[in-house]
KETORLUM-452705 format. One record per residue (C-alpha): x, y, z; residue in three letters. Coordinates in pm, 1 decimal, always signed. Example, Ala and Ser with C-alpha at 12.3 -4.5 7.8 and 13.67 -1.06 7.14 Angstrom:
<recs>
{east = +1230.0	north = -450.0	up = +780.0	rest = ALA}
{east = +1367.0	north = -106.0	up = +714.0	rest = SER}
</recs>
This chain:
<recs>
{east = +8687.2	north = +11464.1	up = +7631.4	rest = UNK}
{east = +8651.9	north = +11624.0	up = +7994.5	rest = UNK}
{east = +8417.9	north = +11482.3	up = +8225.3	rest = UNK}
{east = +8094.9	north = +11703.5	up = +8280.0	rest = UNK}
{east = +7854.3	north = +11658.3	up = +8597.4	rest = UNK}
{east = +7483.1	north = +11634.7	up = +8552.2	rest = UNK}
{east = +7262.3	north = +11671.4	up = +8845.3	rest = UNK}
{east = +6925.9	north = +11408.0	up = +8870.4	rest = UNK}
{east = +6648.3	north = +11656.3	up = +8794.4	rest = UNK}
{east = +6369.2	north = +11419.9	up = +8585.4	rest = UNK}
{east = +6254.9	north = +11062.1	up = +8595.6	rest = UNK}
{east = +6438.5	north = +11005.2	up = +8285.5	rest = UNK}
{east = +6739.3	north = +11136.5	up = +8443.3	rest = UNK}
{east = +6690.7	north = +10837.8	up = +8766.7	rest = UNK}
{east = +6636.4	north = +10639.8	up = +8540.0	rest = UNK}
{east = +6948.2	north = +10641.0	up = +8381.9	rest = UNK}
{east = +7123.3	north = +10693.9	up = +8731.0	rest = UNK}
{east = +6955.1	north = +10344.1	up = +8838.8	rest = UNK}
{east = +7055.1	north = +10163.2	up = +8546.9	rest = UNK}
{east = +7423.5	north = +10254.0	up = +8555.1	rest = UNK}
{east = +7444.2	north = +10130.0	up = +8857.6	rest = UNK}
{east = +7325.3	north = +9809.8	up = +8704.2	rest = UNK}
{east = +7491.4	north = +9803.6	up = +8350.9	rest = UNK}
{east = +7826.8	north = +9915.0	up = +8488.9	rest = UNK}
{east = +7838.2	north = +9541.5	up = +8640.4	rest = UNK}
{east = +7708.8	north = +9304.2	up = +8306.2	rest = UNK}
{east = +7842.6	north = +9014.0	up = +8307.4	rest = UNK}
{east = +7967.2	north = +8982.3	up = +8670.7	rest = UNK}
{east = +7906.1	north = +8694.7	up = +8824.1	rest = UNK}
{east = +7892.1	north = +8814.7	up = +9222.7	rest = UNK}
{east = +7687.2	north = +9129.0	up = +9112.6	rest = UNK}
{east = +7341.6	north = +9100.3	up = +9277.3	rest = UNK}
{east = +7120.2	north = +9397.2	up = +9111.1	rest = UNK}
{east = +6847.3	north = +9523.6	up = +9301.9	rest = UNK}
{east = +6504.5	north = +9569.3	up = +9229.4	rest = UNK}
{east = +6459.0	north = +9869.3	up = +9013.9	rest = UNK}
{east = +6078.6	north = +9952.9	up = +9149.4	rest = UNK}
{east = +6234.6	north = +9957.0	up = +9496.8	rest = UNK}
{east = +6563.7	north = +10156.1	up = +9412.7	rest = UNK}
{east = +6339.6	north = +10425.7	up = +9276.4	rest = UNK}
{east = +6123.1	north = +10405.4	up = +9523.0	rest = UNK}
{east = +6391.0	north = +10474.9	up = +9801.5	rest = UNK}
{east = +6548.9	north = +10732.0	up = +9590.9	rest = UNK}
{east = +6233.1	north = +10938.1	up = +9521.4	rest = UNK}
{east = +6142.4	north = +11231.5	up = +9760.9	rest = UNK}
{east = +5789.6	north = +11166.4	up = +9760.6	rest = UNK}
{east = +5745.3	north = +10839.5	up = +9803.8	rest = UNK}
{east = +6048.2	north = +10774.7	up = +10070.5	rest = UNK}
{east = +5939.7	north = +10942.1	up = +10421.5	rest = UNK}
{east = +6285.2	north = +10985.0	up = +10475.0	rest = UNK}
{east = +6303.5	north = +11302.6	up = +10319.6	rest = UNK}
{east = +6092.2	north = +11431.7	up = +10597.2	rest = UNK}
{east = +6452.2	north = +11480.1	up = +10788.0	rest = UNK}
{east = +6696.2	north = +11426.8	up = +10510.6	rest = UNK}
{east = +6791.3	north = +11606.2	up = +10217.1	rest = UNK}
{east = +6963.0	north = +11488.0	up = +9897.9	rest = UNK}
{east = +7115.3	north = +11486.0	up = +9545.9	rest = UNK}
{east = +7194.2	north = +11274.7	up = +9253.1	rest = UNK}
{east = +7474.5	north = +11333.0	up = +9017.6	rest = UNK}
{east = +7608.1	north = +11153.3	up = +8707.7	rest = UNK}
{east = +7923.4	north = +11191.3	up = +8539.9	rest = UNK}
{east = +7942.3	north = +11204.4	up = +8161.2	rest = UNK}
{east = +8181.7	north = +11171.8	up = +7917.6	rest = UNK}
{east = +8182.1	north = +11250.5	up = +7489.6	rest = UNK}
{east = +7744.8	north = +11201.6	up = +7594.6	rest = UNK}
{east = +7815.8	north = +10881.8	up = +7787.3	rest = UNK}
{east = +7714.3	north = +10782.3	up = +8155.4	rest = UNK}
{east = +8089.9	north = +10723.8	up = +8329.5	rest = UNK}
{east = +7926.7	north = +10718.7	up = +8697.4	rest = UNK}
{east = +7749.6	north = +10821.4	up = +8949.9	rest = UNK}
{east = +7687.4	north = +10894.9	up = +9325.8	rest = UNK}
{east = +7432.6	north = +11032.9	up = +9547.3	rest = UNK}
{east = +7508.6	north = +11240.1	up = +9887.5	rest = UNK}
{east = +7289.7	north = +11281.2	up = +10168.8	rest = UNK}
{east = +7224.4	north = +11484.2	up = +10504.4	rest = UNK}
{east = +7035.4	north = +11298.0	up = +10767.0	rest = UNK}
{east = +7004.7	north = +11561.0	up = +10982.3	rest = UNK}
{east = +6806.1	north = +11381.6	up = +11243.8	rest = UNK}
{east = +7148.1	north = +11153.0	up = +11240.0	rest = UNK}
{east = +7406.5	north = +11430.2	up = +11259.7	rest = UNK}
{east = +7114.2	north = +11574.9	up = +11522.6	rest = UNK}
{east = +7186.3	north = +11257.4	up = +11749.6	rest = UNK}
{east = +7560.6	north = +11203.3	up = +11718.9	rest = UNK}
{east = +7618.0	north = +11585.5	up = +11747.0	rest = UNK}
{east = +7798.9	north = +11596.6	up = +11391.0	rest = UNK}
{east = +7760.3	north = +11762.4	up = +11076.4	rest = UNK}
{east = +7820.7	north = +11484.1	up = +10843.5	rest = UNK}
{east = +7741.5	north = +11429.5	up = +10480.6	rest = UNK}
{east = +7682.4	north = +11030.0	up = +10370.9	rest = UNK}
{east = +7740.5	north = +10949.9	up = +9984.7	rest = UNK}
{east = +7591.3	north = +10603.7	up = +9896.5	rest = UNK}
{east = +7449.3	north = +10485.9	up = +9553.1	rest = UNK}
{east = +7798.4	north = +10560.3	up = +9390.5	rest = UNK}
{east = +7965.3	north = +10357.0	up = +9106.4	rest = UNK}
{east = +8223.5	north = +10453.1	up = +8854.0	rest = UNK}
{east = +8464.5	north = +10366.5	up = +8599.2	rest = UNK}
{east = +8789.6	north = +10301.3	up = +8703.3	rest = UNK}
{east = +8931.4	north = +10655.8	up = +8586.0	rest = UNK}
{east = +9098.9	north = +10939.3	up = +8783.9	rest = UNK}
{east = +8950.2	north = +11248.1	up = +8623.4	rest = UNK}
{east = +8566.2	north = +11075.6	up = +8674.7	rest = UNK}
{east = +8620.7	north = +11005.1	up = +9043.3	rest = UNK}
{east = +8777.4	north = +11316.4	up = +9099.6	rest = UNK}
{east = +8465.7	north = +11505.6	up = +8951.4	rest = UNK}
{east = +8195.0	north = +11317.7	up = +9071.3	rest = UNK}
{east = +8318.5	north = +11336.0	up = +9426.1	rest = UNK}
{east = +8416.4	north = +11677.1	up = +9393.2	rest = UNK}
{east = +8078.1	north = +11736.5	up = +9325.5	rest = UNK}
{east = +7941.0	north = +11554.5	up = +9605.9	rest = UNK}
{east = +8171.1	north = +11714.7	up = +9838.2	rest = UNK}
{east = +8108.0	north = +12053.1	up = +9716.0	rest = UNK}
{east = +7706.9	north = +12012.1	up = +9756.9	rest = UNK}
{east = +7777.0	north = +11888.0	up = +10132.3	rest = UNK}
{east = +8040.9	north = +12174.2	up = +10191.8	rest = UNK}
{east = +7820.7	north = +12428.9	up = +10050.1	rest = UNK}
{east = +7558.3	north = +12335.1	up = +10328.1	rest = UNK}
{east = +7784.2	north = +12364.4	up = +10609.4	rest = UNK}
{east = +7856.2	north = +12002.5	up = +10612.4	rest = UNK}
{east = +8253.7	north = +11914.7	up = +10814.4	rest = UNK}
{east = +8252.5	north = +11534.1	up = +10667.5	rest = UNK}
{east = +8185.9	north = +11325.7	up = +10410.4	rest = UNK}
{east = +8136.7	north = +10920.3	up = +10499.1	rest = UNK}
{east = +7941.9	north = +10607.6	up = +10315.9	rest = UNK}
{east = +7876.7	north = +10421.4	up = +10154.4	rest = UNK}
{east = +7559.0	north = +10490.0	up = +10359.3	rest = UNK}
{east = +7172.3	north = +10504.6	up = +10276.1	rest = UNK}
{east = +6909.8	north = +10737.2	up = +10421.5	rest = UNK}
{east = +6862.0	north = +10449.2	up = +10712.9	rest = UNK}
{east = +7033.2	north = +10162.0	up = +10813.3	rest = UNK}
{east = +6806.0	north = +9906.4	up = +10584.1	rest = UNK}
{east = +6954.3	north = +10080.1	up = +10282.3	rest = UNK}
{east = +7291.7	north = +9948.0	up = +10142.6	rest = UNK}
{east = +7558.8	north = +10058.6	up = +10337.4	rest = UNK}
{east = +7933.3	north = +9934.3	up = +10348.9	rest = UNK}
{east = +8149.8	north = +9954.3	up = +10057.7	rest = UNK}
{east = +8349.3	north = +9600.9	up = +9974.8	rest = UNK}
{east = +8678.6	north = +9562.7	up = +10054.9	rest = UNK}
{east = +8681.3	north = +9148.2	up = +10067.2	rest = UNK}
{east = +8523.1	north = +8889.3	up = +9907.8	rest = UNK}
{east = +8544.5	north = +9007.8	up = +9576.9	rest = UNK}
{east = +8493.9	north = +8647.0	up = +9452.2	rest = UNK}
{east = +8181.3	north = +8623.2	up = +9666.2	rest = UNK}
{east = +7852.7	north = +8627.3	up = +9497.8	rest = UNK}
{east = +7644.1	north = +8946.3	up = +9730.6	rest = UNK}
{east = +7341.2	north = +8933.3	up = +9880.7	rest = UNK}
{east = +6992.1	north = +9130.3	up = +9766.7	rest = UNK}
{east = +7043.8	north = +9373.2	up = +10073.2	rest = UNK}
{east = +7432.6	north = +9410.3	up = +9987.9	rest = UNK}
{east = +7634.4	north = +9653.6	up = +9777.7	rest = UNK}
{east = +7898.3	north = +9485.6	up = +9497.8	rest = UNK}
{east = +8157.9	north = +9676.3	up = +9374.8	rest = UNK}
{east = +8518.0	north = +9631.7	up = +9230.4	rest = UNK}
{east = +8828.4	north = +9626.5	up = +9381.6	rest = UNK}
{east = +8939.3	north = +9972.8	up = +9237.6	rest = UNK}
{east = +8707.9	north = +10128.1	up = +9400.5	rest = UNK}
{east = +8871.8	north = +10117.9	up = +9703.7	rest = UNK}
{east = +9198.9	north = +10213.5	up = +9587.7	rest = UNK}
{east = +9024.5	north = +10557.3	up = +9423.7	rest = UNK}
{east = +8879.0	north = +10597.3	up = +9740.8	rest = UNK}
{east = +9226.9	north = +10579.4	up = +9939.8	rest = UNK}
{east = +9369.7	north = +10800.3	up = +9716.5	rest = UNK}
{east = +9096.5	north = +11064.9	up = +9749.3	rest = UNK}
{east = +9163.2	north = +11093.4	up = +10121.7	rest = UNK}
{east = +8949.4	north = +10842.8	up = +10223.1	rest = UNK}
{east = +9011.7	north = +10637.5	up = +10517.5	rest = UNK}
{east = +8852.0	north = +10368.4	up = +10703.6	rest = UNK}
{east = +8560.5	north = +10487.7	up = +10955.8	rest = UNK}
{east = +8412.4	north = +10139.5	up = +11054.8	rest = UNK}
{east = +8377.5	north = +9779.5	up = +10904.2	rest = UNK}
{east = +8135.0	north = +9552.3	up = +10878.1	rest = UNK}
{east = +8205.6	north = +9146.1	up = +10796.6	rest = UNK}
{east = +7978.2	north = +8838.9	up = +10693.7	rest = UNK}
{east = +7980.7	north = +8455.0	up = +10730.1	rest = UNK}
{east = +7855.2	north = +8182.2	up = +10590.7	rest = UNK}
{east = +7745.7	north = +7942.1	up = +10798.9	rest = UNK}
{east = +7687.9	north = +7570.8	up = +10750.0	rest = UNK}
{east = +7389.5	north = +7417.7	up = +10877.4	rest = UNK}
{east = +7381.5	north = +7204.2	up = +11110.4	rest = UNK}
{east = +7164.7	north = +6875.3	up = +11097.2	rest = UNK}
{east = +7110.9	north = +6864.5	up = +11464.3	rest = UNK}
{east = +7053.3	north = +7161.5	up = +11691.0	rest = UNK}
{east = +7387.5	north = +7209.3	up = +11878.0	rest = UNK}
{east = +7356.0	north = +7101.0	up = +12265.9	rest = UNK}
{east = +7423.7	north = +7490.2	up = +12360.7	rest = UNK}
{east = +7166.8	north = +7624.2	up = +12162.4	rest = UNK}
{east = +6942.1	north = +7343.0	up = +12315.1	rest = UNK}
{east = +7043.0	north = +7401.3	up = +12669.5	rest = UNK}
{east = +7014.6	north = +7790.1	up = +12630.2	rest = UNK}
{east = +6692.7	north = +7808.4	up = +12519.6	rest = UNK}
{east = +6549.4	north = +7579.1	up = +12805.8	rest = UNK}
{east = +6695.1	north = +7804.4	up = +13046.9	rest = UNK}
{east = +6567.7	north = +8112.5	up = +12930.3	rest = UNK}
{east = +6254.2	north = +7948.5	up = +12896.5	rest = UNK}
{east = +6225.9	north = +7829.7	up = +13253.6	rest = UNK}
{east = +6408.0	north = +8205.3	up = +13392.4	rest = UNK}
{east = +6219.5	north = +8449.1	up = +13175.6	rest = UNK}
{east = +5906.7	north = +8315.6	up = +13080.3	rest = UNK}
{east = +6006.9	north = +8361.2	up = +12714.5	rest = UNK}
{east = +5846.7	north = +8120.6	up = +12414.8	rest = UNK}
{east = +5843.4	north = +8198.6	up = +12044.4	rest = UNK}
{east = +5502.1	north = +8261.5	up = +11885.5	rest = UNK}
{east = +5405.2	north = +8059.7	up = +11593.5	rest = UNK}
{east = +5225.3	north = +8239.0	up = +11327.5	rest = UNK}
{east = +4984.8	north = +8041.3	up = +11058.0	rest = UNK}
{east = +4929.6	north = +8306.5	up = +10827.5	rest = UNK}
{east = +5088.2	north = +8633.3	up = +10630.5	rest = UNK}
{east = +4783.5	north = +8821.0	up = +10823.7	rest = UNK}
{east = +4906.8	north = +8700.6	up = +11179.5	rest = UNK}
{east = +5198.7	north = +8878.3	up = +11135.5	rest = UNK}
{east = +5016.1	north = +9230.7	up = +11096.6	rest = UNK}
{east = +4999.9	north = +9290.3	up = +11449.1	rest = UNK}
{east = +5310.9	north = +9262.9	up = +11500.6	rest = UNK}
{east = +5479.9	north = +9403.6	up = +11228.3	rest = UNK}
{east = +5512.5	north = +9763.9	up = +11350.5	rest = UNK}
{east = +5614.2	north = +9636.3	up = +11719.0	rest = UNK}
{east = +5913.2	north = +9429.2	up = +11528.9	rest = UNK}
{east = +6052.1	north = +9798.6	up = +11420.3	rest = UNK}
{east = +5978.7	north = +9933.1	up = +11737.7	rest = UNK}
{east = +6221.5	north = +9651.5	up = +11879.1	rest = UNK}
{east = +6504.5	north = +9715.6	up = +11566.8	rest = UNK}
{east = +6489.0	north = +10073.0	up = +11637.0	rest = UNK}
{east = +6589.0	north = +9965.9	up = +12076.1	rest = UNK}
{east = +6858.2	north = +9700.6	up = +12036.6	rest = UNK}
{east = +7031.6	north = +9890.3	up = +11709.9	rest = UNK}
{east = +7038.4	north = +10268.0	up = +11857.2	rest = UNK}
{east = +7381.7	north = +10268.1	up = +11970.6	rest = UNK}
{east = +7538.6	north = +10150.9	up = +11649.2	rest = UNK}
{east = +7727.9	north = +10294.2	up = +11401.2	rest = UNK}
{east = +7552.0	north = +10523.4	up = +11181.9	rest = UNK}
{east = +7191.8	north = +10392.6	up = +11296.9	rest = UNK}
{east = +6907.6	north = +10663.6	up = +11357.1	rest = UNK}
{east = +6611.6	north = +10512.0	up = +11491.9	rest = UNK}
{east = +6292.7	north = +10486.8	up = +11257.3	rest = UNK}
{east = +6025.1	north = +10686.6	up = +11287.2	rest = UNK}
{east = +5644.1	north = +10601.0	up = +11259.6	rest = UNK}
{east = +5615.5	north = +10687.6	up = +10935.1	rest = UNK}
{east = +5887.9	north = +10480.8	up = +10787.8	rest = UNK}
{east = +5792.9	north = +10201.9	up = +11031.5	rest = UNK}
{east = +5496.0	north = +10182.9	up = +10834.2	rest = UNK}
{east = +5654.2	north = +10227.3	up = +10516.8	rest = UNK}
{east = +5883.8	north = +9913.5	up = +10571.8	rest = UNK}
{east = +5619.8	north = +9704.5	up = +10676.6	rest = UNK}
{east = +5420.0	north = +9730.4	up = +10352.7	rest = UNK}
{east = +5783.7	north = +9657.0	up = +10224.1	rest = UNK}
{east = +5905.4	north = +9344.8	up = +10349.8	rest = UNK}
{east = +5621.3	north = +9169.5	up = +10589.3	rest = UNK}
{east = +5452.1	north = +9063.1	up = +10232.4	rest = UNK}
{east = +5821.6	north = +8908.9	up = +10154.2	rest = UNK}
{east = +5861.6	north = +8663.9	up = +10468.7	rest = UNK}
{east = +5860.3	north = +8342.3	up = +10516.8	rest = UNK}
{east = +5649.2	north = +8220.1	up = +10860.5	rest = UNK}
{east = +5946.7	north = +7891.8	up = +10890.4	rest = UNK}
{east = +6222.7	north = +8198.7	up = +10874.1	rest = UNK}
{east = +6043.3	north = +8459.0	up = +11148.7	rest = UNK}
{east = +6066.7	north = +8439.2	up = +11490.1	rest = UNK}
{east = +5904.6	north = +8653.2	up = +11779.2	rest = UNK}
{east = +6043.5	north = +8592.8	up = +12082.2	rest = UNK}
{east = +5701.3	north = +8671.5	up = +12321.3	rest = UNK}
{east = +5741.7	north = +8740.1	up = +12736.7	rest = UNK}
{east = +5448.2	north = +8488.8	up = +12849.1	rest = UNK}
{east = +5316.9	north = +8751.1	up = +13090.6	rest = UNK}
{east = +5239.2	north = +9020.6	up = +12905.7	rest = UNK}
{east = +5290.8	north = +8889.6	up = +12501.4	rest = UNK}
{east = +5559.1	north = +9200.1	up = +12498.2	rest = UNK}
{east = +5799.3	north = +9159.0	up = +12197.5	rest = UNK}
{east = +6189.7	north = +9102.9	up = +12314.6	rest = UNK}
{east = +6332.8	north = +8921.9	up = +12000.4	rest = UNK}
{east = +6283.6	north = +8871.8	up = +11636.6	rest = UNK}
{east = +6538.0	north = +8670.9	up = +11381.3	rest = UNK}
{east = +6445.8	north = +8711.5	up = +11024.1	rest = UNK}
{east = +6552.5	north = +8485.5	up = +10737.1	rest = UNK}
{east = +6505.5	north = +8470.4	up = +10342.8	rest = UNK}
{east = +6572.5	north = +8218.6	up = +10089.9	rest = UNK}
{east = +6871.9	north = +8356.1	up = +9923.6	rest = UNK}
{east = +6717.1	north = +8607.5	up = +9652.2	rest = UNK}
{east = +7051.1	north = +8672.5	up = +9509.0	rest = UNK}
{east = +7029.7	north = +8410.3	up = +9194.6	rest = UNK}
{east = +6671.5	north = +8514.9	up = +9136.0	rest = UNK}
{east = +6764.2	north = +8880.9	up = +9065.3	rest = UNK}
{east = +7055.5	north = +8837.9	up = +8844.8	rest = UNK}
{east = +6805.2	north = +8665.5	up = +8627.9	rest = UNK}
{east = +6539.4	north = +8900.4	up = +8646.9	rest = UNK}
{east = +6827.7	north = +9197.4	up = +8624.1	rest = UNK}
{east = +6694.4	north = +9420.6	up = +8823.4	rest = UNK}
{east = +6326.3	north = +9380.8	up = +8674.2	rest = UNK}
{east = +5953.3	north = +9263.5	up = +8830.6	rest = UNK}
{east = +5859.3	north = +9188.9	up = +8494.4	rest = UNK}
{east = +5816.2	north = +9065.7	up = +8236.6	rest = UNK}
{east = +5965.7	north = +8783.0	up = +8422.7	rest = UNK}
{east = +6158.6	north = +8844.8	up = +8713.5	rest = UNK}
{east = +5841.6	north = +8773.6	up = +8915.4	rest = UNK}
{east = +5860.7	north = +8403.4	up = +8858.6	rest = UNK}
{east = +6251.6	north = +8390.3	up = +8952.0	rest = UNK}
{east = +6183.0	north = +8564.7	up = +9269.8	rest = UNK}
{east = +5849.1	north = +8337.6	up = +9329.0	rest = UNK}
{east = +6041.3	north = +8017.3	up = +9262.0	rest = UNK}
{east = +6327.3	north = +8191.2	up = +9508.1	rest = UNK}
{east = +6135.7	north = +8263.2	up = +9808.5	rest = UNK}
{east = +6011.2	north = +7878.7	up = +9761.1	rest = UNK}
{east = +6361.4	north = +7788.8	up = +9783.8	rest = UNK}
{east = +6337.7	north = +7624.9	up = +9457.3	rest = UNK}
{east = +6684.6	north = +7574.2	up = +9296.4	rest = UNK}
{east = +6810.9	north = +7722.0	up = +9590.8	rest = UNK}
{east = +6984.8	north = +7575.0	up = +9925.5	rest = UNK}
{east = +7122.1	north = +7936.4	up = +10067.5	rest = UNK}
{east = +6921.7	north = +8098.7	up = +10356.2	rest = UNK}
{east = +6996.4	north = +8505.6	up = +10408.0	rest = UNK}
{east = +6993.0	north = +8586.0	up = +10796.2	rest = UNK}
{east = +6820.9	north = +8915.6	up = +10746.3	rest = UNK}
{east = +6843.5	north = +9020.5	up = +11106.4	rest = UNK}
{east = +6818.1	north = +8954.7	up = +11445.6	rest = UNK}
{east = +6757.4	north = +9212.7	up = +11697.9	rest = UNK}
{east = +6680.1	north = +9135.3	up = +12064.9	rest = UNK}
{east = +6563.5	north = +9400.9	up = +12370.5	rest = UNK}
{east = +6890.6	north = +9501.6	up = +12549.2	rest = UNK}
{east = +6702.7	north = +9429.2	up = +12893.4	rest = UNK}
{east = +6752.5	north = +9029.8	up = +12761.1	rest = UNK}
{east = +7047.6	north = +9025.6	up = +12528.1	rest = UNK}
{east = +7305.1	north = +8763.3	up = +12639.8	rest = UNK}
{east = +7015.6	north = +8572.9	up = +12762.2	rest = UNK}
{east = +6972.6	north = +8295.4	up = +12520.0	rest = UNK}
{east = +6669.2	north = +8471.5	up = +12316.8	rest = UNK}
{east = +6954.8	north = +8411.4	up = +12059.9	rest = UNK}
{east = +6949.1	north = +8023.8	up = +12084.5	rest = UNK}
{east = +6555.2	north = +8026.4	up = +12124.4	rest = UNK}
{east = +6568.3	north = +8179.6	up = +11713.2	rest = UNK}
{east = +6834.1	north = +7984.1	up = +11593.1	rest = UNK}
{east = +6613.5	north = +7636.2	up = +11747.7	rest = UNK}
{east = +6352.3	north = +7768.9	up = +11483.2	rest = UNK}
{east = +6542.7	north = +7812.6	up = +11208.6	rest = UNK}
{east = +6789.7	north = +7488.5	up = +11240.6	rest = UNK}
{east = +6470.9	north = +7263.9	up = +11177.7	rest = UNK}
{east = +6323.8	north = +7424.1	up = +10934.7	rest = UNK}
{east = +6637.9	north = +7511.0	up = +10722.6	rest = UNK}
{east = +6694.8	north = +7100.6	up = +10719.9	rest = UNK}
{east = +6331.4	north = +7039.1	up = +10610.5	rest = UNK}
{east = +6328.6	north = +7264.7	up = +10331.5	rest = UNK}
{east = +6684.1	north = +7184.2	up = +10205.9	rest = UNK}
{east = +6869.1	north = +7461.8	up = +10302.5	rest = UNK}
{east = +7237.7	north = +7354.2	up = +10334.1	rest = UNK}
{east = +7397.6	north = +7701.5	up = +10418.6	rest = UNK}
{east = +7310.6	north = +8024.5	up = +10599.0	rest = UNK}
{east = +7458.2	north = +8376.1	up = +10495.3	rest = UNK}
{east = +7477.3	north = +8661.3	up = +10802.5	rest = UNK}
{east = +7418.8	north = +9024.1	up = +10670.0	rest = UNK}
{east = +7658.7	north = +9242.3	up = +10777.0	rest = UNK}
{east = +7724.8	north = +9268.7	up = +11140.2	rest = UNK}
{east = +7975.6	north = +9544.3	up = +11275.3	rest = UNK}
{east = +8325.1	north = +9389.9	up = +11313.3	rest = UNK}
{east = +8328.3	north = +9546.3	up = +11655.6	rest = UNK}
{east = +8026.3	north = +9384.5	up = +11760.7	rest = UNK}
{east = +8144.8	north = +9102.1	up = +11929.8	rest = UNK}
{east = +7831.5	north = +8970.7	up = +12105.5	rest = UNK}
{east = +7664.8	north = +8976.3	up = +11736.5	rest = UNK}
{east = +7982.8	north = +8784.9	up = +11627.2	rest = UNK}
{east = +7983.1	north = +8545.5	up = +11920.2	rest = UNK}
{east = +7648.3	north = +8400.3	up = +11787.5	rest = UNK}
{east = +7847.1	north = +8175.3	up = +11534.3	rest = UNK}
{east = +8114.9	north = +8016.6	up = +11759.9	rest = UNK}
{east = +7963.9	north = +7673.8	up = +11813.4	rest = UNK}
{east = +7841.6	north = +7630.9	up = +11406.6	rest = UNK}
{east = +8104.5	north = +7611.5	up = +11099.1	rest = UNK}
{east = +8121.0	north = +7956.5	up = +11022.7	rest = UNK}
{east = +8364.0	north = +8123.6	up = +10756.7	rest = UNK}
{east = +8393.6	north = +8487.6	up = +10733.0	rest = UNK}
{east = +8335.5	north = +8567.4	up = +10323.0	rest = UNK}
{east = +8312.2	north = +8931.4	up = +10312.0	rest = UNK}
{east = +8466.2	north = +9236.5	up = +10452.1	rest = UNK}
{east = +8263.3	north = +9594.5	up = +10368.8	rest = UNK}
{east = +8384.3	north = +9958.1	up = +10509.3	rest = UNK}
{east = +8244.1	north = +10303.0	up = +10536.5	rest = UNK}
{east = +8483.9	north = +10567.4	up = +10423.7	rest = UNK}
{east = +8548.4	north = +10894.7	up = +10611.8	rest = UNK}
{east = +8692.6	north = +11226.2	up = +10491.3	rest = UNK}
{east = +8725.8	north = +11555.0	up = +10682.3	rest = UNK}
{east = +8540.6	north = +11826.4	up = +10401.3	rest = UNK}
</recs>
């Protein structure tokens, strides 16, 4: 039977466009499905205030009346507006390893970004840089990561022989944890003390954070606006994001960074308990019981991997030591709650000074993830 292209019209229809993305990968044991409330959520036009400067589409190959794959392409044009390009992104994409489905469903993507005067195709990307991004190209025996895309290894070679080729990579390490704090992060973090007045605030409650949540954007959007692919947030999605994740943290596993003269915000690290686990047994699901896996995961029951969500200092004090002030936070705390490893999120292999941040701990790089380029 040929393959025949559907385009996501109805809820049913992203329904079943979610869920392949999920099913495709049953019984995998590095999959990490995400949460299907938030997948639609991010995927919906009225509910994700990125569609105030994006546009989008969903399509789903089918064979003999069964899903065979899928993939969704996007125009950012406030991103093609700032890096003076007209380029399409595809993300959300997963397929059967078959010729004549790849070659439809991109062809279908690429058509829909051609059509609207689009000159390239690259991804996997999201509609911002908090979306999953980077399309895996090592670490296949890795488990991933709640914020990370899983895929298989013939992905890559369909994507090679479509023209594809490498645009920029990202890589991830797992860290052990120290016991002690090492004596550079220690000495580091006095000095910036004593030369830039900095100290990290420590919050008692979920309802401390609140005034800062929207200034912790505001600093993501100033140290990540030169990299790759990033377009800086814009009020409306700051606020979006902060009804998102601020009810998700952990007050041991955030730290501000505070200037003592004027409580300005320079740096914030952000860490999880590893969710990973939690959602493979909740597949994808809130309820009926994927609630109390993710409750008993953020507790770090059953569960001695921390996920370095982010760090993101103000260029006016990177290379400073606001670094060594976070990592002093979380070293402690890790220890006391029984955390024996650490897992980066993808960091730009390019980015050496993000890089640089693991060369006094035991640090092995796990994963390798690329974003794919092709002239339309």
């Amino acid at each position: 039977m040929s393959v025949i292209i559907n385009k996501v019209n109805t809820k049913d229809d992203l329904r079943k466009f979610i869920q392949f993305g999920i099913d495709l990968y049953e019984g995998n044991a590095y999959f990490v499905p995400p949460l299907i409330y938030d997948e639609r959520a991010t995927l919906n036009r009225s509910k994700n205030p990125a569609f105030d400067h994006c546009d989008a589409s969903y399509f789903m190959a089918y064979r003999d009346h069964v899903i065979v794959g899928r993939i969704g392409v996007i125009i950012n044009h406030k991103a093609n507006e700032k890096w003076n390009e007209r380029n399409a992104r595809f993300g959300f994409v997963d397929f059967i390893d078959d010729n004549e489905v790849v070659d439809t469903l991109f062809g279908a993507a690429e058509s829909w970004a051609r059509s609207r005067g689009m000159e390239k195709i690259h991804g996997p990307l999201g509609f911002t840089d908090l979306d999953h991004e980077g399309m895996l190209v090592e670490g296949y025996d890795q488990i991933s990561t709640f914020s990370t895309i899983y895929n298989y290894p013939y992905y890559v070679d369909h994507m090679e022989r479509l023209g594809y080729v490498k645009d920029q990579d990202w890589v991830e390490f797992l860290i052990t944890i120290p016991k002690e704090i090492p004596d550079r992060f220690a000495r580091a973090s006095e000095i910036v003390k004593k030369r830039s007045g900095l100290v990290v605030k420590h919050l008692q409650s979920k309802n401390d954070v609140y005034p800062y949540a929207r200034d912790i954007f505001r600093l993501i959007n100033h140290a990540y606006k030169d990299l790759y692919g990033y377009v800086e947030l814009t009020e409306k999605q700051i606020d979006y994001y902060v009804d998102m994740y601020i009810p998700m943290l952990r007050l041991e596993f955030l730290a501000l960074v505070i200037r003592q003269e004027d409580n300005k915000l320079v740096g914030v690290g952000i860490g999880l308990p590893s969710m990973a686990k939690a959602l493979q047994k909740a597949k994808g699901r809130f309820v009926p019981t994927g609630w109390y896996h993710l409750y008993r995961a953020l507790k770090g029951k059953d569960n001695n991997v921390l996920d370095l969500l982010l760090v993101a200092v103000d260029p006016e004090y990177q290379g400073k030591g606001v670094n060594a002030l976070i990592f002093n936070e979380f070293i402690p705390a890790a220890n006391r709650l029984g955390f024996d490893y650490a897992e980066s999120n993808p960091e730009l292999d390019l980015n050496h000074k993000v890089k640089s941040m693991w060369n006094d701990l035991e640090a092995k790089q796990t994963k390798r993830r690329r974003a794919f380029i092709k002239n339309l």
